[in-house]
TITIMAR-80740 format. One line per field, with one value per residue (C-alpha): residue number from 1; y, x, z. Coordinates in Angstrom, 2 decimals, decimal comma, padded with zeros to 5 digits. Layout:
N
i (NUM_...)
yy (Y_...)
xx (X_...)
zz (Z_...)
# end
This chain:
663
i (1_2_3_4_5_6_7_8_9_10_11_12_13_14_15_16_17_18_19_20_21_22_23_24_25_26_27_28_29_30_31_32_33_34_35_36_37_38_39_40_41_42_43_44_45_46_47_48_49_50_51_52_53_54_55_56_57_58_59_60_61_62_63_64_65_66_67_68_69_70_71_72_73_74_75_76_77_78_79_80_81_82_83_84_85_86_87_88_89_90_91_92_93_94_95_96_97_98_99_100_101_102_103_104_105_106_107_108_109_110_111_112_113_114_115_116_117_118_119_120_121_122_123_124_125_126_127_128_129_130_131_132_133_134_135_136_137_138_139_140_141_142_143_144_145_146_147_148_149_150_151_152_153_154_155_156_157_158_159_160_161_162_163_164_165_166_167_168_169_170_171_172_173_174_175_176_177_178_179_180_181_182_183_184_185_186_187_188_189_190_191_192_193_194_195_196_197_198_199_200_201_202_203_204_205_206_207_208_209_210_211_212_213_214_215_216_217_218_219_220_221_222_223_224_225_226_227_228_229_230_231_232_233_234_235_236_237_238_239_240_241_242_243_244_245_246_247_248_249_250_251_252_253_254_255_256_257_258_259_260_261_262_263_264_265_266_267_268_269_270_271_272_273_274_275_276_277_278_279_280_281_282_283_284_285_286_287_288_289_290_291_292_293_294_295_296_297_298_299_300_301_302_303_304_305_306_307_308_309_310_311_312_313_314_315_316_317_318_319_320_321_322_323_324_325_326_327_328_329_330_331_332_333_334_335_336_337_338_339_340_341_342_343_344_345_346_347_348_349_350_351_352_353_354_355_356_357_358_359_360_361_362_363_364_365_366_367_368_369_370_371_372_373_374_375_376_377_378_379_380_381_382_383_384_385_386_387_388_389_390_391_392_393_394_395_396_397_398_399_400_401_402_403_404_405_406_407_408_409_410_411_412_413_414_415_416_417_418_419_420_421_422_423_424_425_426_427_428_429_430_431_432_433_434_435_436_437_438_439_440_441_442_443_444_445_446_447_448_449_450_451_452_453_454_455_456_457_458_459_460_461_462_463_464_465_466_467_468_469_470_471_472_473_474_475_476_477_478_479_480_481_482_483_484_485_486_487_488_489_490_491_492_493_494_495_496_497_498_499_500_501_502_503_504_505_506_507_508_509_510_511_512_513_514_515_516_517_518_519_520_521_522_523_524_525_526_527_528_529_530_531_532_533_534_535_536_537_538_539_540_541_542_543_544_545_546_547_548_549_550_551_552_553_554_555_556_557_558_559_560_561_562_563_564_565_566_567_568_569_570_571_572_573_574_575_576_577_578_579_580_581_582_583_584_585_586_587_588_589_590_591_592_593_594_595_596_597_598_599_600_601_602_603_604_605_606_607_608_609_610_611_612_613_614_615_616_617_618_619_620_621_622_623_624_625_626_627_628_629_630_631_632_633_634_635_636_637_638_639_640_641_642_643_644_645_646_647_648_649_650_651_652_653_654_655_656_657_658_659_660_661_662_663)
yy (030,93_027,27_024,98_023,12_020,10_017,15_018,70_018,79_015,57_013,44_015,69_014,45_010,61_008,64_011,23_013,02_010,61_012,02_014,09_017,66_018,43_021,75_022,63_025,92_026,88_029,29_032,86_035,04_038,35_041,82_044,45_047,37_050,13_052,23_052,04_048,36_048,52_049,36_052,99_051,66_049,61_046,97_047,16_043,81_040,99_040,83_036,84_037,92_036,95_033,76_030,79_032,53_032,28_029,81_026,61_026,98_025,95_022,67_023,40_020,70_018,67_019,32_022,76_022,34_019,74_022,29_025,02_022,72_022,12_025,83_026,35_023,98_025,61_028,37_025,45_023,03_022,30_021,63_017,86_017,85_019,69_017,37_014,09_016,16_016,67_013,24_012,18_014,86_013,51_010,43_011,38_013,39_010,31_007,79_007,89_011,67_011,09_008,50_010,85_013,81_011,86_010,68_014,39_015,74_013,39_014,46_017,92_017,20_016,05_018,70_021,43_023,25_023,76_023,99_020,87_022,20_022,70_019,69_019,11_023,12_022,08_019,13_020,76_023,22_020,97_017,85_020,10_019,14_021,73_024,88_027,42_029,90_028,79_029,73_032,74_035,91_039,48_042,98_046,44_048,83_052,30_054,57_056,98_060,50_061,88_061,13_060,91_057,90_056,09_055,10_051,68_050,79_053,55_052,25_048,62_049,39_051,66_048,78_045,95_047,66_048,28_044,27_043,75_045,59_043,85_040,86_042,28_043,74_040,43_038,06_039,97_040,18_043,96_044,15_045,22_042,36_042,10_042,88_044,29_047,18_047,96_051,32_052,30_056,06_054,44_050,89_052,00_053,69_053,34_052,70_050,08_048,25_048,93_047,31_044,08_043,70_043,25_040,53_037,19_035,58_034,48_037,58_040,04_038,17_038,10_042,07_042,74_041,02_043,02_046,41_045,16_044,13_041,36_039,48_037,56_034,28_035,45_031,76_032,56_035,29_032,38_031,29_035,14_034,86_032,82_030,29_028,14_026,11_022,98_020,73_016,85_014,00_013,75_016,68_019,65_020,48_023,94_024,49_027,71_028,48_031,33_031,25_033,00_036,87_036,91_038,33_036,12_038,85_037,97_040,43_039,27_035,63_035,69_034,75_036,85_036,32_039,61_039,78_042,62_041,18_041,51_038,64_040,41_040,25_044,40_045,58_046,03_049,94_051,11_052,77_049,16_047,66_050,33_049,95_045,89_046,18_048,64_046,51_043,18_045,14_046,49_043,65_041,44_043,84_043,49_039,79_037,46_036,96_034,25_031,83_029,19_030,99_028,22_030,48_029,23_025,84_026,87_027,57_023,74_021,62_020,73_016,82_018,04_020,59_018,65_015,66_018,59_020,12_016,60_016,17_019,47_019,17_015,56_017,21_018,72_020,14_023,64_022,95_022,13_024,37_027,23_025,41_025,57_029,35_030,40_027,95_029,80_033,08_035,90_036,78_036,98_040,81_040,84_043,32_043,74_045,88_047,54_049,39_047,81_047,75_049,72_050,60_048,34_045,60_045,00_045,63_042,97_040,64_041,36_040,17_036,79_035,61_037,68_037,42_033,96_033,42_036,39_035,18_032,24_031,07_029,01_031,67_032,67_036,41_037,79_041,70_042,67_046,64_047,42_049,88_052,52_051,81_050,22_047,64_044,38_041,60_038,08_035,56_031,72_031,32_027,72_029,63_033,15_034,15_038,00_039,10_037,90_039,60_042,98_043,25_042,43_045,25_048,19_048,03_047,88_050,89_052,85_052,53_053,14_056,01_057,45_056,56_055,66_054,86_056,37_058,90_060,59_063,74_060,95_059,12_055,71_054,53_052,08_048,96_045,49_043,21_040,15_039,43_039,90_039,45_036,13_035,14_031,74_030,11_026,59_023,40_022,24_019,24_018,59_017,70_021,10_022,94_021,36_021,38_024,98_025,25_022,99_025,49_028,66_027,14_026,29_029,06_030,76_028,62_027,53_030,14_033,27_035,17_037,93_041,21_043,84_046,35_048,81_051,91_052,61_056,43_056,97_055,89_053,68_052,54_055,58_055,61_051,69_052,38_055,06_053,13_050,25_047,92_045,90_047,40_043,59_042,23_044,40_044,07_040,19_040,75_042,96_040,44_037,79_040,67_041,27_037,51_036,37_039,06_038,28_034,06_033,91_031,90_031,86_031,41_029,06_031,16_031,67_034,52_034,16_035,18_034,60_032,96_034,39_035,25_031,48_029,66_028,77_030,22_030,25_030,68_029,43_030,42_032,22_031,19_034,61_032,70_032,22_031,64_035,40_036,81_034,81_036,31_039,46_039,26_037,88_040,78_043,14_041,47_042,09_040,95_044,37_042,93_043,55_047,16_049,36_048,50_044,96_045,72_047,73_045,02_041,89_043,85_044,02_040,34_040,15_042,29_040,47_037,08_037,72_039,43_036,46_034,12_036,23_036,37_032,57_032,12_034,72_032,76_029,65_028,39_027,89_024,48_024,15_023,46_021,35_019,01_018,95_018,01_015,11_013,88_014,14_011,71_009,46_008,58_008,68_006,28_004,00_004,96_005,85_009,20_009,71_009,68_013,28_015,01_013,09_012,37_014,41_016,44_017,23_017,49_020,95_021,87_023,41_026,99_029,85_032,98_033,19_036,54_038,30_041,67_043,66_045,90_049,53_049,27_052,09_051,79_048,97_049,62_046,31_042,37_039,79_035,87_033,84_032,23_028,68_026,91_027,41_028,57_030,81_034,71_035,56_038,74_041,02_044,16_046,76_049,27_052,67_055,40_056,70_054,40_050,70_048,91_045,58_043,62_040,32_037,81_035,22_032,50_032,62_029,62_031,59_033,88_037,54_039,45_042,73_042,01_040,67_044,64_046,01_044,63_044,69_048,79_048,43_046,36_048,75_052,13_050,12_049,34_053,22_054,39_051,99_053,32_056,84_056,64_055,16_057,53_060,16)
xx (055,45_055,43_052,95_051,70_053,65_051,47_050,42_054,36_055,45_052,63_054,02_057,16_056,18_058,81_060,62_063,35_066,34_066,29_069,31_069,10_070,05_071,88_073,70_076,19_078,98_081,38_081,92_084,90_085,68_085,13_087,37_086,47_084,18_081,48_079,18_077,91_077,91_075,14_076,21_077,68_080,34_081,97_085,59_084,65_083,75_080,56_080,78_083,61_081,25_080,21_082,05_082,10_078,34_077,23_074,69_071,51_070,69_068,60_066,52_066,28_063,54_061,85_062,07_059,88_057,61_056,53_056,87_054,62_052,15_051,78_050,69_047,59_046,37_043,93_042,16_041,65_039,31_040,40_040,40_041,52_044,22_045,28_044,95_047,42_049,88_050,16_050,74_053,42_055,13_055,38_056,65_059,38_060,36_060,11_060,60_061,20_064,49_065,33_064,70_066,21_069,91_069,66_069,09_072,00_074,22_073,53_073,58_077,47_077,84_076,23_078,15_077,94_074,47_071,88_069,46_066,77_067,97_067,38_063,68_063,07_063,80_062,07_058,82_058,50_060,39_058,59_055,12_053,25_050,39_050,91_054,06_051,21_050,28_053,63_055,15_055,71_055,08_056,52_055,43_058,03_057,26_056,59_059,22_058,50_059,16_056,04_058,54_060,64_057,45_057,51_057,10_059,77_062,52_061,29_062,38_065,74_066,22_065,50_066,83_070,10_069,86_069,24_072,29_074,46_073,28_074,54_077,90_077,97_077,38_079,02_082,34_081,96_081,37_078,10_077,79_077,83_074,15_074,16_072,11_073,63_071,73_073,37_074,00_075,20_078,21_078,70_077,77_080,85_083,83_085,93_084,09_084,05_087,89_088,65_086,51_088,01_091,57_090,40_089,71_086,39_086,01_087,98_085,67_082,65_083,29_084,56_081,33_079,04_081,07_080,25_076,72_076,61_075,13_075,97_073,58_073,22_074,02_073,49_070,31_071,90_073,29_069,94_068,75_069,71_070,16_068,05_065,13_063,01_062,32_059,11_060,39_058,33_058,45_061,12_061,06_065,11_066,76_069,04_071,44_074,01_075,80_077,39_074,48_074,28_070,53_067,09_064,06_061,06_057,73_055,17_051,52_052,27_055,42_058,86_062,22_065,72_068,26_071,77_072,47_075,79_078,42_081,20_083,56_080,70_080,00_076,81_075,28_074,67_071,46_070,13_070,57_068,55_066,25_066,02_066,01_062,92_060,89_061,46_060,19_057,02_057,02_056,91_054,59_052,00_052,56_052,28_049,45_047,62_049,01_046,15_048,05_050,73_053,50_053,66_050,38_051,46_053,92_050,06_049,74_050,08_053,85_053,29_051,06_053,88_056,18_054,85_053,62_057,28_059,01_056,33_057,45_061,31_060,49_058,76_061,91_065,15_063,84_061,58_064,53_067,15_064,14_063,56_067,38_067,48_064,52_065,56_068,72_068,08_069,34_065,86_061,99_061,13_057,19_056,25_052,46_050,13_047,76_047,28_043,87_043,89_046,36_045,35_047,80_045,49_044,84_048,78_049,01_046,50_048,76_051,83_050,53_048,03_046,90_047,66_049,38_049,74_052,45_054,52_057,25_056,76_059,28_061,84_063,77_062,97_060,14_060,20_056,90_056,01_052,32_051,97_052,07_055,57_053,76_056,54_056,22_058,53_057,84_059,93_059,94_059,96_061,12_064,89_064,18_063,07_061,42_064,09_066,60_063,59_063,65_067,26_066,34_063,45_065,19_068,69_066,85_064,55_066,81_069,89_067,19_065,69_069,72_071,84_068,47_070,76_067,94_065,88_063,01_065,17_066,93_065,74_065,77_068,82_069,05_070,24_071,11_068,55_068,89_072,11_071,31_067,27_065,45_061,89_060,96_059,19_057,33_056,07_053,36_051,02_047,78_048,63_050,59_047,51_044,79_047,17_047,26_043,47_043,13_045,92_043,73_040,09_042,17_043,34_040,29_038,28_040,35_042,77_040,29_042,27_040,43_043,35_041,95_044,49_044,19_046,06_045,77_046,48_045,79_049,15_051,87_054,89_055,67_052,53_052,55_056,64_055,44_052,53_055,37_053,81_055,18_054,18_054,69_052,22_049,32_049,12_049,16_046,54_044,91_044,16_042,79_040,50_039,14_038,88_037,18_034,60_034,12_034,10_033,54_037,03_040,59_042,25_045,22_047,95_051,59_053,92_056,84_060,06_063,70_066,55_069,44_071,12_072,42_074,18_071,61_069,10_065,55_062,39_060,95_057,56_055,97_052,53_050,77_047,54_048,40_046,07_047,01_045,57_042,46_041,53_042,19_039,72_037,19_037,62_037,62_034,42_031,70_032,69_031,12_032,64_036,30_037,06_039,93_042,72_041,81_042,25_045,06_047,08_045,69_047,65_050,66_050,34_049,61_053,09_055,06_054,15_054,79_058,43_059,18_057,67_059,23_062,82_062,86_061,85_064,77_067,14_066,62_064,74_060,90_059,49_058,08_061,57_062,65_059,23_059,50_062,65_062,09_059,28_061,41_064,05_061,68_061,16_064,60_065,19_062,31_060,11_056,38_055,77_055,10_051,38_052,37_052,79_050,82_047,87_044,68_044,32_048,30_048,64_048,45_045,42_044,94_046,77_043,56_045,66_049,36_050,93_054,46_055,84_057,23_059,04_059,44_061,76_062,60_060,83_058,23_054,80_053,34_053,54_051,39_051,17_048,61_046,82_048,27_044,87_041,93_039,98_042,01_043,52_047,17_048,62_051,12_052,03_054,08_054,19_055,30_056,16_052,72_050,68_050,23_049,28_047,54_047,31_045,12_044,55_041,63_040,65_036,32_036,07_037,29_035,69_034,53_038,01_036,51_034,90_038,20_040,51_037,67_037,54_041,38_040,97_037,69_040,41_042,88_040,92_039,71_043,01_043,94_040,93_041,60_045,33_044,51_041,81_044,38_046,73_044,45)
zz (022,47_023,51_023,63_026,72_028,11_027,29_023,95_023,05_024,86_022,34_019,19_019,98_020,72_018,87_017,39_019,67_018,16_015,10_014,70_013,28_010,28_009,52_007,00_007,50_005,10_005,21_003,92_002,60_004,52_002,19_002,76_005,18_003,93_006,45_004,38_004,04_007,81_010,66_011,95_015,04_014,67_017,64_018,49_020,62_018,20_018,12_020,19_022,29_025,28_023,56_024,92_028,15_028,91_031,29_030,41_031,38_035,01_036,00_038,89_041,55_041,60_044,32_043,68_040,27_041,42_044,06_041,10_038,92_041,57_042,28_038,60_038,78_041,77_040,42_038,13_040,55_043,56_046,62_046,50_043,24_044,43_047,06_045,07_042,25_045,31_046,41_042,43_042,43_045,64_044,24_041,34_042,90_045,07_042,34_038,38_038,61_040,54_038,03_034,96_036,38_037,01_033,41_032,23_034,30_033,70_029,67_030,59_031,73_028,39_026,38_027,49_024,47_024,82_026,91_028,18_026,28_023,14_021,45_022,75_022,02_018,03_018,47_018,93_016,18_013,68_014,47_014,77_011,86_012,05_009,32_010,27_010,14_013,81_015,04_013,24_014,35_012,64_014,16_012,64_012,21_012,76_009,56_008,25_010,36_006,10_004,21_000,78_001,97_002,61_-001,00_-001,47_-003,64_-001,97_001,64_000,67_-000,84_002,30_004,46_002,25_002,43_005,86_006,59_004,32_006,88_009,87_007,86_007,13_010,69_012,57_009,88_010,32_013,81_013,63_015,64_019,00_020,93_022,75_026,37_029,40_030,87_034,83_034,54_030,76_031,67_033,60_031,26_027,68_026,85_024,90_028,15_028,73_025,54_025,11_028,89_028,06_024,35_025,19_027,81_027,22_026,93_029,98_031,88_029,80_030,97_034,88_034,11_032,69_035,56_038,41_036,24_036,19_032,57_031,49_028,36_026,69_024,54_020,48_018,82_017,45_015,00_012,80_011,49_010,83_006,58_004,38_006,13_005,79_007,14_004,68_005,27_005,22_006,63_010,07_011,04_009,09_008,62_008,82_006,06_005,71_003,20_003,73_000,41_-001,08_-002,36_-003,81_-001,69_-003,00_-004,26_-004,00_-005,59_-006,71_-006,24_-008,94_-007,39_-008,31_-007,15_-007,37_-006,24_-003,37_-002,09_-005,15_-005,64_-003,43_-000,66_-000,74_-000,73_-004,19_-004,74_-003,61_-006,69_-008,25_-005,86_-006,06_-009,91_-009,75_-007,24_-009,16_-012,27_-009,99_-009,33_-012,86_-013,94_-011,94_-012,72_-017,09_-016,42_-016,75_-013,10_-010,86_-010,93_-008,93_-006,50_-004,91_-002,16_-000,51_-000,46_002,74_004,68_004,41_006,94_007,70_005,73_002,96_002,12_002,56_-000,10_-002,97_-002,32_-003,23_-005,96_-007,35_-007,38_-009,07_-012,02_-013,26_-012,91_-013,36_-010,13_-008,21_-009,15_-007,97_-004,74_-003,99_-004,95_-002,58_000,26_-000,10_-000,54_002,26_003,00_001,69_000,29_-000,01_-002,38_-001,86_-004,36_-002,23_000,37_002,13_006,07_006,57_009,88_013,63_013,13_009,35_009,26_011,79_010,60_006,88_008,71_010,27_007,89_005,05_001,68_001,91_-001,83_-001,89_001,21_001,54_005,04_005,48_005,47_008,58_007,70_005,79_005,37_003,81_002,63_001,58_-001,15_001,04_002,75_006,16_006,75_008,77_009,36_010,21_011,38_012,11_015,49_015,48_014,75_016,20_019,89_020,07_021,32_018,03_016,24_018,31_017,15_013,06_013,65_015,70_013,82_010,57_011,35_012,83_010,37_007,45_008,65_009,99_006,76_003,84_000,75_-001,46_-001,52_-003,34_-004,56_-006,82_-010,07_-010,99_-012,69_-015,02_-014,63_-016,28_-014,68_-017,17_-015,15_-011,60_-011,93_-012,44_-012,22_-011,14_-013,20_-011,79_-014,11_-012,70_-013,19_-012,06_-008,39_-007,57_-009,26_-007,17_-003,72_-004,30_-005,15_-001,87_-000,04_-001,00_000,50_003,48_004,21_003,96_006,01_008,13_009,18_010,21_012,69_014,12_015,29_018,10_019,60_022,65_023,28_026,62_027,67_031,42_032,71_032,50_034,25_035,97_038,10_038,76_040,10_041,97_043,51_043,80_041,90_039,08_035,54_033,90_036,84_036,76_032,45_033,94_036,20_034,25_031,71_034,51_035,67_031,94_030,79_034,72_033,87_030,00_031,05_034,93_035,35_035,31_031,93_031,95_030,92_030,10_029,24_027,34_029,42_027,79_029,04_026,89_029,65_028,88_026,55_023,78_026,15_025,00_026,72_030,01_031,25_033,45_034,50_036,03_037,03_040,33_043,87_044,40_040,61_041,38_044,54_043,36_039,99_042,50_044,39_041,45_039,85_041,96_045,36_047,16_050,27_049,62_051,01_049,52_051,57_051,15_047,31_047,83_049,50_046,96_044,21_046,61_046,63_042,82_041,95_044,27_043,70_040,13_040,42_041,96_039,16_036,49_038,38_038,63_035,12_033,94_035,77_034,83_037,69_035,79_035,76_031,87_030,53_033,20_033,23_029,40_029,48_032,22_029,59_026,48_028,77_029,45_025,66_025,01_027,40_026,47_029,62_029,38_030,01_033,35_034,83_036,87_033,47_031,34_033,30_034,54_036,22_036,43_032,86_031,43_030,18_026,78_027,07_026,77_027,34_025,29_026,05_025,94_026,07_022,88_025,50_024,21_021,35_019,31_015,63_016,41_016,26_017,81_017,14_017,12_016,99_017,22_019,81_021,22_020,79_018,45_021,34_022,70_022,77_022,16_023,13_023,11_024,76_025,76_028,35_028,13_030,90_030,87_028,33_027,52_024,38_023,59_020,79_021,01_018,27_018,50_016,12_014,97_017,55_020,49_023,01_021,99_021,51_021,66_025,08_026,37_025,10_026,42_030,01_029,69_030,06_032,10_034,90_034,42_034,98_038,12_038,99_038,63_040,83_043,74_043,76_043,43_046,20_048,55_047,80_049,25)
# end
C-alpha cells in the first residue's frame, strides 16, 4: 500500500530531516544442528547477491511527467485535461528540472540505498493515524491432519518453525531469494554451487545470463525482534537482536517465554509446547482483563505515543515490561474462541478484531484461534508482501514437513518460573481511561466490513490461452464491477514491488487507464459495441497494462519518482510544487487499493484495509483455473457486496465474449 502523493507530501510537511533511528545489535553464532533450521538449507549465504544488486533507477523526467499525466486522464474532462498538461509542461521545464538535479545528485551519494528509501519511512513513521490503517494480515492454510490443528500443538509447531527461519537467515543459511524464468534448468544444486564460489558481483551477472534474478533481502533484518515504538512526531523502529523471549498475548494478559537457549539453539519443542499451554492455562484461572494495554497500540500514533511515556514514567516495573515486549522475537496471540472462523471473520480477526489481545506495534504478529486457524500480521511500514509471503510459506510449509510436536505425545512438564513471566502493568487513572477511550474507539470508529469471492469458471490458463493478461483482466474486472455499482471510474492503484533493487520497495501501477474506461463503458450497457469491438478493447486493456506493470517492475513508475521530487522540495526549503500539489493534478483521494497475494503455497488469502475511509481495498490471487477476491470496506464506503458481486458479474461477461469469439 501507499498512500496518494499529496496526502503523503502534507504528512510529511516539516518532517523529512529527522534522522531515523534504529537500533541493531549483534548476535553470537550457535553451533550447527539440522534441526533448528528450515528443511532446506543454502550453501550460498543467504546475501551473497546483496551488495551486488543495483540502486533503484530514476526515470527521466519527461518520461514521468508524461507517465503522471497519463494517470489523470480517465478522471478528467477534456479541458481539464488540457489545462493539467500545460501545468505539467511547465513544470517539467521549470522547478521540476531544478528538483530532479538535486535528487540525482543525492542519489550519487546514497549509493547504499535507494532514492526512496528515506521518504518511504518517512510516511508510515511520520503517519500519525492508528497502525491499524496500515497493517497487513495473511491466512495460512489449515493443517490437511485435523489432530495438529490443536491450538496449543499448532503454535509450538509454528513458533518453532518461525524460530528456524531466524536461525536460517541470521546465520546466513537461507536460500537466498531469487526469480528463476526457468526453475527446471536454474533451481539446482549446479547452479547454486557455480554462483557460491563467485564473488558478489560475478555471481550476480552469472545469475542474470542464466535468467535468474536476484532480489533485494534488506527487509529480512526488521522481521524479529523488532518494533515499531510510537514517539512524537516519528514513530522509531527499534530491534535488538540480543533477545531469546516470544511475547504471549492471551485474553488481554501479556507473557514473555524464552525459545532461543543461551547458546542461541532452539528451546525443545515439548517445552514450548508446555510453557504455551501453561500461558493459556493460566490466563483463563486469572481475574478478567478489565483494562488490556494492548488496545492502546489501536490509538492514534500521538495518543499512544503520550499514554506509552505516561506509563514507563509510573514506574520501573512499567518500563522494564515495555523494553521486554518492544524486544521480544515476535507477538504469539493466543485467542480463546473460535467465533468467525469462516476467510472473512478470519480475516476481519487478523486486521482488526479483538484489539485488546494483539500488540500492534510488532514487526510480526502470529495469531491462532482456538481452533488452530492461524493468521499473521505484519507492519507494513518494515515489511513489503512479498517479505511477508516468505514469513507465511516457509513457516507453513516447514510446520506441516518437520511439526516438532504432535498429538500422539503428552505434555511434559516444565519449569516455567524461570523461563515464563507475566507482565504485570501499574496503572493510574490516565492509562485506565485511555484504554476505556481506546476500546469505544475502536468500536466506533474502526468497523471494517470483509467480503471474499471464489471465483471457479476459469483462471489463468484460459486468459493465456485467449492471450490476455491474467493480472489485467482481475484489473479491469474490478473497473467493470465498481463503473456499474457507481457509474464512474475509481481512482486506483495496485501495489507492484521493486525488489529487484537495492532496498527496493513498491512503485505503482495505476490500471485506470483511457483504455479500462472505454472498455467498462462498453461492457455496461453500451448495446452499440459489437463483439469484435469487445474483443479487441480487452486486447487494448491487457496490453496497455503489461506495459504499466513492466515499467513499474523496473523501476520506471512515476509515484516514487513525483514523491520523491516533492519530498526534495521540502528538504530544500521549496514549496511544494503547484503540478503535484495543486487541483486538478494532485491525486485525488485513492477509492480502489488492490494487490496480488500471487499463489503461494499455504496461504489462504490477505487482506488490508482500504486507503481512504470511503473506499475498497483488495486483494487477490489468481490460480490456473480459479481466482479469488478479498475486499475490505469501511461503514462509510460504497456497498462491498455489490462491488464482489459485479466483480464475477464482469468476469462471466468477460468469459462469454471470449468464448463467443472463439467460435
Amino acid at each position: 500500500m501507499a498512500s496518494s502523493i499529496t496526502k503523503k507530501l502534507v504528512a510529511l510537511s516539516g518532517r523529512c530531516n529527522i534522522p531515523q533511528k534504529i537500533r541493531v545489535f549483534s548476535t553470537s553464532r550457535s553451533s550447527f544442528s539440522s534441526s533448528d533450521y528450515l528443511q532446506t538449507i543454502s550453501h550460498v549465504p543467504t546475501m551473497h547477491f546483496q551488495p551486488a544488486i543495483p540502486q533503484l533507477p530514476i526515470p527521466t523526467l519527461q518520461d514521468t511527467c508524461q507517465r503522471y499525466l497519463a494517470t489523470k486522464y480517465a478522471f478528467l474532462s477534456l479541458e481539464e485535461y488540457k489545462k493539467t498538461e500545460i501545468v505539467i509542461n511547465e513544470f517539467e521545464r521549470g522547478e521540476g528540472r531544478e528538483l530532479n538535479k538535486a535528487l540525482v545528485e543525492q542519489n550519487k551519494k546514497d549509493t547504499h540505498t535507494s532514492y526512496i528509501t528515506g521518504p518511504w519511512m518517512d510516511t508510515y513513521l511520520t503517519s500519525r493515524d492508528s497502525i491499524l490503517t496500515t497493517n497487513i494480515a495473511v491466512l495460512l492454510s489449515d493443517d490437511s491432519r485435523p489432530a495438529y490443528m490443536h491450538q496449543i500443538l499448532r503454535a509450538t509447531n509454528i513458533t518453532v518453525s518461525l524460530l528456524r527461519l531466524l536461525k536460517s537467515l541470521r546465520e546466513e543459511k537461507l536460500v537466498p531469494s531469487v526469480v528463476h524464468k526457468n526453475p527446471a534448468l536454474t533451481n539446482t544444486q549446479e547452479f547454486w554451487r557455480s554462483v557460491g564460489s563467485m564473488s558478489a558481483h560475478e555471481a550476480y551477472r552469472h545469475a542474470l545470463k542464466s535468467n535468474v534474478y536476484p532480489l533485494d533481502m534488506s527487509q529480512f533484518q526488521h522481521i524479529f525482534n523488532a518494533t515499531r515504538i510510537p514517539k512524537p512526531i516519528r514513530d522509531e523502529l527499534f530491534c535488538d537482536v540480543t533477545q531469546r523471549h516470544v511475547l504471549v498475548m492471551c485474553r488481554g494478559h501479556l507473557y514473555v517465554v524464552d525459545v532461543l537457549e543461551e547458546d542461541g539453539s532452539i528451546v525443545s519443542g515439548q517445552i514450548i509446547q508446555a510453557h504455551l499451554q501453561f500461558i493459556f492455562d493460566d490466563s483463563a484461572s486469572s481475574p478478567p482483563q478489565d483494562h488490556p494495554v494492548g488496545l492502546l497500540t489501536t490509538q492514534d500514533r500521538d495518543t499512544w505515543a503520550r499514554l506509552r511515556k505516561h506509563i514507563v514514567e509510573l514506574s520501573k516495573d512499567n518500563q522494564d515490561n515495555m523494553t521486554l515486549i518492544d524486544s521480544a522475537l515476535f507477538c504469539l496471540c493466543l485467542e480463546d474462541d473460535s467465533k468467525n472462523d469462516n476467510l472473512e471473520g478470519l480475516l476481519w480477526r487478523g486486521t482488526f478484531g479483538n484489539a485488546g489481545n494483539r500488540w500492534l506495534d510488532k514487526t510480526v504478529k502470529l495469531i491462532i484461534t482456538k481452533a488452530g486457524r492461524t493468521l499473521i500480521n505484519c507492519d507494513h511500514s518494515s515489511l513489503d508482501g512479498m517479505t511477508m509471503s516468505k514469513i507465511a510459506t516457509e513457516a507453513f510449509q516447514d510446520s506441516i514437513n518437520r511439526p516438532v510436536v504432535s498429538p500422539d505425545g503428552a505434555i511434559r512438564n516444565a519449569d516455567h518460573s524461570q523461563t515464563v513471566r507475566k507482565l504485570e502493568f501499574n496503572f493510574d487513572t490516565v492509562i485506565r481511561q485511555g484504554i476505556e477511550k481506546a476500546k469505544v474507539d475502536h468500536i466506533q470508529n474502526n468497523q471494517l466490513n470483509v467480503q471474499s469471492l471464489d471465483y471457479k469458471k476459469y483462471g489463468s490458463t484460459f486468459l493465456k490461452e485467449c492471450r490476455l493478461s491474467p493480472d489485467a483482466i482481475a484489473q479491469l474486472a474490478m473497473q467493470i464491477a465498481y463503473h456499474r455499482v457507481n457509474g464512474n471510474i475509481p481512482v486506483t492503484f495496485e501495489s507492484c514491488s521493486t525488489a529487484l533493487y537495492k532496498h527496493g520497495r513498491i512503485e505503482l501501477i495505476f490500471p485506470a487507464t483511457s483504455e479500462t474506461k472505454r472498455c467498462a463503458e462498453a461492457f455496461n450497457g453500451n448495446t452499440s459495441v459489437s463483439l469484435a469491438e469487445k474483443v479487441s478493447l480487452l486486447k487494448a486493456c491487457s496490453d496497455k497494462h503489461r506495459q504499466l506493470a513492466a515499467e513499474a517492475k523496473a523501476g520506471q513508475g512515476c509515484d516514487c519518482h513525483v514523491y520523491a521530487l516533492g519530498t526534495m522540495a521540502m528538504k530544500t526549503g521549496m514549496a511544494i510544487p503547484s503540478a503535484i500539489q495543486d487541483s486538478p493534478f494532485a491525486d485525488p483521494e485513492i477509492t480502489l487499493a488492490s494487490g496480488t497475494t500471487g499463489t503461494n503455497i499455504g496461504i489462504d488469502g490477505a487482506a488490508y484495509p482500504p486507503e481512504t475511509c470511503s473506499g475498497i481495498g483488495v486483494t487477490y490471487s489468481i490460480g490456473k483455473e480459479d481466482m479469488r477476491w478479498v475486499g475490505t470496506s469501511y461503514k462509510t464506503s460504497p456497498s462491498l457486496s455489490d462491488f464482489v458481486e459485479g466483480i464475477q458479474q464482469a468476469f462471466d461477461e468477460i468469459h462469454e465474449v471470449l468464448e463467443k469469439a472463439s467460435k
